[in-house]
C-alpha positions in Angstrom: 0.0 0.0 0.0 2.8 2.4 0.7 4.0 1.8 -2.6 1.1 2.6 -4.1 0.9 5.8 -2.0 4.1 7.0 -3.0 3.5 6.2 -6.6 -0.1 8.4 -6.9 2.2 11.7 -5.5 2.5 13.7 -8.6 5.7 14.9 -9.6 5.7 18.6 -8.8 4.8 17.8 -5.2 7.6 15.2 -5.1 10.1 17.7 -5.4 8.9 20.4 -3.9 8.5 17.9 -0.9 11.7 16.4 -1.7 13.2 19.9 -1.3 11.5 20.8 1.7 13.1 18.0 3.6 16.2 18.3 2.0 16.6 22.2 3.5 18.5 22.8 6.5 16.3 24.5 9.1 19.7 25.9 11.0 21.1 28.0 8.1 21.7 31.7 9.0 19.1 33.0 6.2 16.6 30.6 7.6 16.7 31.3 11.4 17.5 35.4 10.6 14.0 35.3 8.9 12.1 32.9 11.5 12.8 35.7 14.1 12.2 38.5 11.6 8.4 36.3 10.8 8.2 36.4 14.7 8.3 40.2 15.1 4.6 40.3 13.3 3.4 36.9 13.4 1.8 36.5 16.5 -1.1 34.2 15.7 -0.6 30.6 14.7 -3.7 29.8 13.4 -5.0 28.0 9.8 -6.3 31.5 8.7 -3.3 32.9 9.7 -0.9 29.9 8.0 -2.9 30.7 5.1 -2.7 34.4 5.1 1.1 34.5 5.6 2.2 35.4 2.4 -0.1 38.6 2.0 1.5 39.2 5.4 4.6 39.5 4.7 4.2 40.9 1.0 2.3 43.5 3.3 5.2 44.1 5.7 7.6 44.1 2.3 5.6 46.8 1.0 5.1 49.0 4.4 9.2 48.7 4.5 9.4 50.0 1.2 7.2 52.7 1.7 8.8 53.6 5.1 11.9 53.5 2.9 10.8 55.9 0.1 9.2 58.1 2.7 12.6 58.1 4.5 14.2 58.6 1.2 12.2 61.2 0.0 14.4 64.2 2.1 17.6 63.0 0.5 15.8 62.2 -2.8 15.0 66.3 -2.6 18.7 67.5 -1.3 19.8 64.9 -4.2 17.9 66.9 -6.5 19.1 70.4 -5.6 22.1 69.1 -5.3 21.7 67.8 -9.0 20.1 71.4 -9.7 23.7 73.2 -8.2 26.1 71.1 -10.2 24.0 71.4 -13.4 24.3 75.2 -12.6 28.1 75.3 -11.8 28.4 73.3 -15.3 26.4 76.2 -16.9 28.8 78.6 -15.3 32.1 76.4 -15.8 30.3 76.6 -19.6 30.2 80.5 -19.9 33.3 81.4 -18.2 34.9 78.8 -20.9 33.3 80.8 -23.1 34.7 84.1 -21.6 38.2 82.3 -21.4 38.3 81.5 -25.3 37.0 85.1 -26.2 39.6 86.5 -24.1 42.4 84.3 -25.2 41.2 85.4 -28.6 41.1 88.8 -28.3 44.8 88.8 -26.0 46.4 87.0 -28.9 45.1 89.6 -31.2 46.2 92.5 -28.4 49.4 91.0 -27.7 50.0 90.7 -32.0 48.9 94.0 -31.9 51.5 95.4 -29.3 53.9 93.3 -30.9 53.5 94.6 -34.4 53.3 98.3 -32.6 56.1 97.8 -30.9 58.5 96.8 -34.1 56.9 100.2 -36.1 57.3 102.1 -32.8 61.8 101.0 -33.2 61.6 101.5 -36.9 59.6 104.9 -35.9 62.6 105.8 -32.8 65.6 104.5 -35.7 64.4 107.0 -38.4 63.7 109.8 -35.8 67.1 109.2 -34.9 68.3 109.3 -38.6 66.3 112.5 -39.3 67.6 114.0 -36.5 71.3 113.5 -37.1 70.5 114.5 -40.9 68.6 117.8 -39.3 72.1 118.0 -37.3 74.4 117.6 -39.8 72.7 118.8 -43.1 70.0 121.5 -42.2 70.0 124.8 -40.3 68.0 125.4 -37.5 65.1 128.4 -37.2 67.1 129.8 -34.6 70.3 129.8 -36.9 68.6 131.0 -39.8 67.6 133.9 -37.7 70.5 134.3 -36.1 71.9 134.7 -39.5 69.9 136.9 -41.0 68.5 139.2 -39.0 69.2 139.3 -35.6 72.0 141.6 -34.2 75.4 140.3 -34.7 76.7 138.5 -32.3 78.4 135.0 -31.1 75.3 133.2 -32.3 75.9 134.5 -35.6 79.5 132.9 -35.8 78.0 129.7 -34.7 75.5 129.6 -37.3 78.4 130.8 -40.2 80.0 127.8 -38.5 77.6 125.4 -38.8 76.5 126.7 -42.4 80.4 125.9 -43.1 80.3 122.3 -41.4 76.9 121.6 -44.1 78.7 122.4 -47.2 81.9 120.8 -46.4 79.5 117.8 -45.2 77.5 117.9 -48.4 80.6 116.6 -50.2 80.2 113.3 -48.9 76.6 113.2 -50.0 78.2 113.8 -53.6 80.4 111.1 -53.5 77.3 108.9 -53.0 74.0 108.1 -55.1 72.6 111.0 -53.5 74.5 113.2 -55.3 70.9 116.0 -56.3 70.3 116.1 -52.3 73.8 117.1 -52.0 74.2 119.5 -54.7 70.0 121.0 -53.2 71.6 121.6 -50.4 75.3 123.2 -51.1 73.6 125.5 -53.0 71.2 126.2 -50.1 73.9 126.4 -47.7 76.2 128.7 -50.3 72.9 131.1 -50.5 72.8 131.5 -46.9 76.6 132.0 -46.7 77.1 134.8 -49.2 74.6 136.4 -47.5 76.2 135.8 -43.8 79.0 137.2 -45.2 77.8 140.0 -47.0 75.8 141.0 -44.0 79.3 140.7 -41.9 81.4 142.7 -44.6 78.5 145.6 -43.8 79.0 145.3 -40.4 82.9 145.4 -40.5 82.4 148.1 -42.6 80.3 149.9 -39.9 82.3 149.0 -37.0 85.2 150.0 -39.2 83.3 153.5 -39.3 83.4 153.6 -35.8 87.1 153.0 -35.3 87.2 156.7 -37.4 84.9 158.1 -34.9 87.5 158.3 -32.4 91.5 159.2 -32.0 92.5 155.7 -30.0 90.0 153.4 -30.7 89.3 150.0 -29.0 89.2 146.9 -30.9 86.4 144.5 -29.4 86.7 140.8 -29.9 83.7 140.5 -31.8 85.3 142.6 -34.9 88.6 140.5 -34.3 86.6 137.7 -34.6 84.5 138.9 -37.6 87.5 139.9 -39.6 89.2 136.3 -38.8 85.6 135.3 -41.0 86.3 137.6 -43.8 89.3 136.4 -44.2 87.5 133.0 -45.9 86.5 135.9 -48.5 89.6 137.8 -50.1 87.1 140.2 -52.1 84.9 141.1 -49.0 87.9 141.3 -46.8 89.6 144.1 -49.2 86.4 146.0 -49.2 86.9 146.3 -45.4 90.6 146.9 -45.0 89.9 150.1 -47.8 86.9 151.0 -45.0 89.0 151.0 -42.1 92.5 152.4 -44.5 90.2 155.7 -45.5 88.7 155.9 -42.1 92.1 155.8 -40.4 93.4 158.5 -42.5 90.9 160.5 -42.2 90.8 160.4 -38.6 95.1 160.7 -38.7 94.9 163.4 -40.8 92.3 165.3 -38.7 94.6 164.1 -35.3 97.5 165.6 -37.3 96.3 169.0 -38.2 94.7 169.3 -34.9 98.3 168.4 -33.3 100.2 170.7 -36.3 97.7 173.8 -35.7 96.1 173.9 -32.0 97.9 171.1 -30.2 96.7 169.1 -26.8 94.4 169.5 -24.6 95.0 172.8 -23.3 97.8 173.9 -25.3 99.8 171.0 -23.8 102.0 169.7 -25.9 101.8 173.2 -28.0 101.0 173.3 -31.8 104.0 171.9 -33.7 103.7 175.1 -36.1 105.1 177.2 -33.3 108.1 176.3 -34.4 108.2 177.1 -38.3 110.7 179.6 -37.9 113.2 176.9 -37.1 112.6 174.3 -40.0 114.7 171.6 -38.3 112.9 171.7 -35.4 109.5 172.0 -37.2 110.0 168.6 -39.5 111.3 167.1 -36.7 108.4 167.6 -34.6 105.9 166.6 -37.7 108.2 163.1 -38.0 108.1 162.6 -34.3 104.4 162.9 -34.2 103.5 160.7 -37.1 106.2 157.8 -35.8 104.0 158.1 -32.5 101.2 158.0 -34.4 101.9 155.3 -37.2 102.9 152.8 -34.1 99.6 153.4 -32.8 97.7 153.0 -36.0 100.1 149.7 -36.7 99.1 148.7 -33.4 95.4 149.0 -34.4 96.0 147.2 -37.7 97.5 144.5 -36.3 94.7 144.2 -33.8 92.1 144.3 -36.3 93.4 142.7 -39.4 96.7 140.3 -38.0 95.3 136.9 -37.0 98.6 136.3 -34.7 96.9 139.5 -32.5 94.0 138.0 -31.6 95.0 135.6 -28.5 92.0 134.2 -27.7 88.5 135.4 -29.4 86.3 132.3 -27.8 85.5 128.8 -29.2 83.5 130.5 -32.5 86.8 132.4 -33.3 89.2 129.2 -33.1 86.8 127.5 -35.4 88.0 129.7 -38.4 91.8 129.9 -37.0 92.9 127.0 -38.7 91.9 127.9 -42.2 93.1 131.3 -41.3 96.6 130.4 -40.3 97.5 129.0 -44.1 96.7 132.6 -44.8 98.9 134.5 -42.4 101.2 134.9 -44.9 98.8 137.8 -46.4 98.9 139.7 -43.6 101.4 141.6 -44.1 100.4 142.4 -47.6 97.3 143.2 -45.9 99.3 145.6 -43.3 101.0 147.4 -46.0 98.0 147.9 -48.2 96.4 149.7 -45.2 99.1 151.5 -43.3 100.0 152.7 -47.1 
């Protein structure tokens, strides 16, 4: 009969009663959910037996919901948390943004001040090359007026100076393919020195005037100086010696008829003509005079017209001494043409 029992089981209950006897009922899981089922299973009853699955799918689902509703605060700071990032990633977006527009526009400034920068030497290099052309090739205003028409004086000598450094300068320019610049300018530069000097040969001649104004004269440095210029101009320079020969003798011959006919100050010395009666006497006061006189005037000549008198006539003066002293041999031509 037991046989026969055993044979009518069907075959899903066979092994689910084979594996309900085959489980161990002191495993860990096992016991850890027996005293979890005896938390809320109080009643041991067939209703009970029976209702044990909606039980505990009951209590599964009132832990969940405990869970969600325990979850939902940190589901919320999740979410704003979620809502800051997403805003820092917008920010972290734009200020990329910002960052590649500047970078943009720096590389373009800093090209910018580069490029600048090179024009701005190239700029400072030809300033610099102007300037030394200005220097060495061009008059300044204050030159220019120094030359034609304010007074004469040591700025004028500079400016003749200068004027004389240009031309001399503009040689070199003709030695290289600038050659119309350099002839542009000499003849510039030879327009305003004709004129210096024609301007100076009027003054000499003035100053020359002067020196016939009075019987003993003073020779200031500035007409030393001025003459020591002529000198560069043979033609000019001749025109003054005559100036200062006629003016001499005039102002000798007045000195000597004044000395032949009324005599010092005062009487003292008396007239040489007191003596005619006594012709020895009277031609030797006459030649007395005059070799007192012509030392004075050779004196004044030298002064004036010797370059080897003037000593020291200031750094315009030594400028021309040089070019003067290959012509000291016409002083003395120069001597004798006047004292004659």
């Amino acid at each position: 009969m037991a046989t026969t029992t055993t044979t009518a089981l069907a075959p899903g209950l066979s092994r689910k009663l084979k594996k309900v006897l085959e489980s161990r009922t002191d495993s860990p899981d096992l016991l850890a959910s027996l005293n979890t089922l005896s938390e809320f299973y109080a009643d041991n009853t067939p209703q009970a037996r029976r209702s044990l699955r909606s039980v505990i799918e009951k209590r599964a689902l009132s832990i969940d919901q405990e869970f969600l509703l325990a979850s939902d605060p940190v589901q919320q700071a999740l979410d704003r948390v979620e809502e800051e990032v997403k805003s820092l990633s917008e920010c972290c977006d734009r200020i990329e943004k910002a960052l590649s527009s500047c970078n943009a526009s720096t590389a373009d400034i800093i090209s910018t001040t580069e490029r600048l920068q090179q024009e701005l030497d190239i700029t400072l290099q030809r300033q610099e090359i102007v300037s030394c052309f200005l220097r060495d090739y061009q008059l300044s205003n204050e030159e220019i007026s120094a030359l034609r028409e304010q007074d004469l004086n040591e700025n004028f000598f500079k400016a003749l100076a200068h004027v004389q450094e240009i031309h001399a300068n503009c040689k070199v320019l003709l030695r290289t393919h600038h050659q119309r610049a350099g002839l542009d300018l000499m003849d510039m530069m030879a327009v305003y020195q004709e004129g210096a000097y024609e301007r100076l040969c009027r003054w000499v001649q003035t100053e020359s005037r002067k020196l016939g104004d009075t019987d003993n004269p003073e020779v200031n440095e500035l007409l030393k100086t001025a003459v020591r210029c002529l000198k560069e101009r043979p033609v000019l320079f001749k025109y003054c010696a005559e100036e200062l020969a006629n003016m001499r003798h005039n102002a000798l011959f007045r000195r000597f008829i004044s000395a032949l006919t009324r005599g010092g100050p005062s009487g003292v010395p008396r007239p040489i003509e007191v003596h005619a009666h006594d012709p020895l006497r009277y031609v030797g006061d006459m030649l007395a005079w005059l070799h007192q006189a012509l030392a004075s005037e050779r004196e004044l000549v030298h002064a004036v017209l010797d370059p080897d008198a003037v000593i020291d006539t200031g750094p315009t003066a030594r400028r021309f001494s040089s070019s003067m002293e290959i012509e000291s041999g016409k002083a003395g031509s120069d001597l004798t043409f006047v004292l004659d």
